[in-house]
C-alpha positions as CSV (number, residue, x, y, z in Angstrom):
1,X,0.0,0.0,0.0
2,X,1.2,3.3,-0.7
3,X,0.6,6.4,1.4
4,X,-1.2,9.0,-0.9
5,X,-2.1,11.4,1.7
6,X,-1.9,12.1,5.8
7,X,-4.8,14.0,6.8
8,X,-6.2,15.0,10.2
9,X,-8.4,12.9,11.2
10,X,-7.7,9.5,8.4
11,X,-4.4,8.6,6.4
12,X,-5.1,7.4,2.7
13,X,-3.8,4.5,1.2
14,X,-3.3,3.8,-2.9
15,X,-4.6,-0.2,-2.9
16,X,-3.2,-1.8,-6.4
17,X,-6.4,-3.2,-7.3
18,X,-7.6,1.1,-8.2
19,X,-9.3,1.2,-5.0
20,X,-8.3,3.9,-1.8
21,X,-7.9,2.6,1.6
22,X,-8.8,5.0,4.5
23,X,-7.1,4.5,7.5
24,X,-9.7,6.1,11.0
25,X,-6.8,8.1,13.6
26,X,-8.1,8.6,17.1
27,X,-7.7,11.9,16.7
28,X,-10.4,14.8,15.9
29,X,-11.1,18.4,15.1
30,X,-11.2,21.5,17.8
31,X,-9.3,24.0,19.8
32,X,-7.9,24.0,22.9
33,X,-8.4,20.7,23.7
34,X,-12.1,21.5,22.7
35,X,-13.9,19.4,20.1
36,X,-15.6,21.3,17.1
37,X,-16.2,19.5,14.1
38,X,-16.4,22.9,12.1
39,X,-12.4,23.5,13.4
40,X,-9.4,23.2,11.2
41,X,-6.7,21.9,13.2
42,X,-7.0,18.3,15.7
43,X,-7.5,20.0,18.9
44,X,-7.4,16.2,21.2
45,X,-7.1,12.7,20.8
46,X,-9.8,10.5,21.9
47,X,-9.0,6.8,22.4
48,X,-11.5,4.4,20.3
49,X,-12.6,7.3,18.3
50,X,-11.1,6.0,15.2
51,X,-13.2,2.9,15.1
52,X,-16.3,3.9,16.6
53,X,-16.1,6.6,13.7
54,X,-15.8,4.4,11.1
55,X,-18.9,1.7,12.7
56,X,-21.3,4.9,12.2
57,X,-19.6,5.7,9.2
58,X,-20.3,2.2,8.2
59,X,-23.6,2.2,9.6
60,X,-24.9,5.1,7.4
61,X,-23.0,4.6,4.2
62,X,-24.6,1.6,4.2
63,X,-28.0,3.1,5.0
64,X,-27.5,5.5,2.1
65,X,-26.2,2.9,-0.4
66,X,-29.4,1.3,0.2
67,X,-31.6,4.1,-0.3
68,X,-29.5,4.5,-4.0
69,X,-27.9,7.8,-2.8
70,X,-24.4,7.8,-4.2
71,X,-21.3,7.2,-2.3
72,X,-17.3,6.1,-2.5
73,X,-17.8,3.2,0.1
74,X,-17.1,-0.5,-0.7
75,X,-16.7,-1.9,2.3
76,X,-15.3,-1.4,6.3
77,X,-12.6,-3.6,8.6
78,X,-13.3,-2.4,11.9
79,X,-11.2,-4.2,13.4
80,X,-8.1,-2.3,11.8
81,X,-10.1,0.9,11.8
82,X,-9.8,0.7,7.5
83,X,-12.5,1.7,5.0
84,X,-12.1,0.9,1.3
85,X,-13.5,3.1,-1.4
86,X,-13.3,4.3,-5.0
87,X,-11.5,7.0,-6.1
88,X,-13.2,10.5,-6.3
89,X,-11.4,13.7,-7.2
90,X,-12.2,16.9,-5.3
91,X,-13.7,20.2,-6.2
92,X,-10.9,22.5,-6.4
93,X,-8.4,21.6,-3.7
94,X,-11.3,20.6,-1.7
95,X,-15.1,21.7,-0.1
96,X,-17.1,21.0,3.0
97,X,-21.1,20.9,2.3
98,X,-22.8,22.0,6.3
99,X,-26.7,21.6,7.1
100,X,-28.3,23.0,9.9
101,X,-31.0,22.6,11.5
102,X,-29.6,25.1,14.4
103,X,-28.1,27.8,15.1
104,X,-24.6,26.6,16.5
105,X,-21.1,27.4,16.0
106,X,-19.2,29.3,13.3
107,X,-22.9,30.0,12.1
108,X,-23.5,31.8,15.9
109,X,-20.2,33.7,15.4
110,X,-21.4,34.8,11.9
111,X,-24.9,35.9,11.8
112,X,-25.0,36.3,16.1
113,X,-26.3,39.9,15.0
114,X,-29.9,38.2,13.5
115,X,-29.8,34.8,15.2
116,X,-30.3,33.4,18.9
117,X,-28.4,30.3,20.3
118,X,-30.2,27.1,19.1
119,X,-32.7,28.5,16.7
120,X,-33.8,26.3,14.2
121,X,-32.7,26.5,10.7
122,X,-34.8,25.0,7.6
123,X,-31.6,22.6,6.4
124,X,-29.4,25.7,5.9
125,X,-26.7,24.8,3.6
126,X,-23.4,26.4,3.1
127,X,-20.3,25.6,1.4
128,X,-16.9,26.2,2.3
129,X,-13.6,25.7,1.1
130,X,-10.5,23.7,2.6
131,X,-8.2,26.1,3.4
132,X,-6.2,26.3,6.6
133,X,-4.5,29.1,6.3
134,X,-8.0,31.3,5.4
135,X,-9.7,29.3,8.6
136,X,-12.2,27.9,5.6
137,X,-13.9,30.4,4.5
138,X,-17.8,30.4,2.9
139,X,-18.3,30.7,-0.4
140,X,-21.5,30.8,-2.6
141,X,-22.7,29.3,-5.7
142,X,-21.7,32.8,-8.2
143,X,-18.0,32.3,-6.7
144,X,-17.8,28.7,-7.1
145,X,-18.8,28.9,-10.3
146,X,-16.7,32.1,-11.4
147,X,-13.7,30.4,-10.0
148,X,-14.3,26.9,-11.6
149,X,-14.8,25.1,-9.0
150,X,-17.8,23.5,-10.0
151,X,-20.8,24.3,-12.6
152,X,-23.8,25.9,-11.3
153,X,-25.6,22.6,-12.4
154,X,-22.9,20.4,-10.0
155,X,-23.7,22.8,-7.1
156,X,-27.5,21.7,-7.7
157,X,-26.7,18.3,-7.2
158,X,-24.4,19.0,-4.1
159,X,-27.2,20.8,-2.5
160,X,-30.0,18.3,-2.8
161,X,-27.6,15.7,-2.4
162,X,-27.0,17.0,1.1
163,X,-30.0,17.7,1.8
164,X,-30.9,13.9,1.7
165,X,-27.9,12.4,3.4
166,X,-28.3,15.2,6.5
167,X,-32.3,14.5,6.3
168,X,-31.1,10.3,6.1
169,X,-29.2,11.1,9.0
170,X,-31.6,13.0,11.3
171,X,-34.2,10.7,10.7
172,X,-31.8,7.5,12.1
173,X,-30.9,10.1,15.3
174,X,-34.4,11.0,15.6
175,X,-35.8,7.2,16.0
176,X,-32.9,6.9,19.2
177,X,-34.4,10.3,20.4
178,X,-31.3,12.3,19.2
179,X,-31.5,15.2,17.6
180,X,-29.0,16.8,14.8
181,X,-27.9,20.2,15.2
182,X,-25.8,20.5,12.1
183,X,-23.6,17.8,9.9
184,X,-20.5,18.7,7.8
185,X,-20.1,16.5,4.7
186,X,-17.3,16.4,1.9
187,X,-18.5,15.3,-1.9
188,X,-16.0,14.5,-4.9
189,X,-16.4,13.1,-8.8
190,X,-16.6,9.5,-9.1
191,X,-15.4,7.8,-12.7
192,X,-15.6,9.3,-16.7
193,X,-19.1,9.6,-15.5
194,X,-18.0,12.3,-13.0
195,X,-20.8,11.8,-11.0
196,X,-21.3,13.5,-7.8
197,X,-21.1,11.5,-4.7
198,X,-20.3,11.2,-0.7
199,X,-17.0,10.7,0.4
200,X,-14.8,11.0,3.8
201,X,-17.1,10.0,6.3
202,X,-20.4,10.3,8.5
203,X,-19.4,10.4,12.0
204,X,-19.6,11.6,15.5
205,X,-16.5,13.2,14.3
206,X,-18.3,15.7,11.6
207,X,-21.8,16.3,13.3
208,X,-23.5,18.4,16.3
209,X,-26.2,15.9,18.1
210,X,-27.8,16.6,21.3
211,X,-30.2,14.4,23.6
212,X,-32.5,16.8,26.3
213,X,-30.8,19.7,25.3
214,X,-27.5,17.7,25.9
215,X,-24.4,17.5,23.4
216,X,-23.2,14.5,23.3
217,X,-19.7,13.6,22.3
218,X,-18.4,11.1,19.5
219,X,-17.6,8.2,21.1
220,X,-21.1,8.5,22.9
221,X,-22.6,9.2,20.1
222,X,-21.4,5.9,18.3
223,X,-22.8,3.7,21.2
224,X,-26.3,5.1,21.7
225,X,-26.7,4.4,17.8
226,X,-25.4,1.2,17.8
227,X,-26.3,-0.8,21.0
């Protein structure tokens, strides 16, 4: 296996049969030893995180595949933390796709001026790009399009693609009493086709969830789903 690329939270591995191998890290997004899946840099290390990530990742590709909803996966070892899945190229150097359903977050620190704490948002969904050193900015469809990124007609597609997966999502939360504040996803272009699909993961790791007003942290998270 060769290394293709070391990322925050997952290492990715070239497999010779065409297919990428995507190793889970116990380590996740935040600040100051703080969690936030909306941060930039791995602010702590959680032990188990890595494989109870990749179980609800497992879980809801697998929930998605069956619903026809397009994604990368092709299968999960949890047991060595690995996912395997086809290749996908990014959108420029790379975008994240949010919905919220509250007000929470970088979208608090944004809009604070207009919104209250917790107020619930009709799917909101915003894109923004990879970009450390710009802290990931937002960026809308005119600028996505103007810079090439992707076609008006691709950002479509992203859109209502997210708005399933996230609504896919709530629903499973809901039916464990859990509900989903907000969910950050990643997309890429899947074979000559180019078509449009999920990548990366769905995880504790990349969503807000709360229980009685309660946030409840990844590992948590991963157990309440799946017990």
């Amino acid at each position: 296996m060769k290394l293709v690329y070391k990322g925050k939270t997952k290492d990715v591995y070239d497999l010779e049969n065409g297919n990428y191998l995507l190793k889970f890290k116990d380590d996740v997004t935040g600040e100051d030893g703080v969690f936030d899946p909306g941060a930039n840099t791995v602010g702590l290390t959680i032990e188990g995180v890595g494989k109870a990530g990749l179980r609800l990742t497992k879980f809801f590709f697998e929930k998605l595949n069956e619903k026809g909803i397009p994604t990368h996966y092709v299968d999960a070892d949890i047991e060595n933390a690995t996912m395997t899945v086809k290749p996908a190229t990014a959108f420029g150097k790379g975008i994240e796709v949010i919905c919220r359903y509250r007000a929470v977050g970088s979208f608090m620190r944004r809009y604070g001026m207009y919104a209250e704490e917790g107020q619930p948002l009709d799917a909101f969904v915003e894109v923004t790009l990879k970009d450390d050193k710009r802290n990931d900015p937002p960026i809308t469809e005119d600028a996505l399009h103007m810079l090439g990124i992707l076609s008006r007609d691709e950002y479509k597609v992203l859109k209502d693609l997210t708005r399933k997966i996230s609504n896919v999502v709530k629903e499973e939360l809901a039916k464990k009493g859990i509900e989903l504040y907000d969910i950050k996803l990643e997309f890429g272009r899947v074979g000559e086709s180019k078509e449009i699909v999920l990548i990366d993961e769905i995880s504790g790791g990349n969503m807000r969830a709360y229980k009685d007003g309660q946030y409840i942290e990844p590992l948590e998270l991963e157990k309440m789903m799946l017990k």
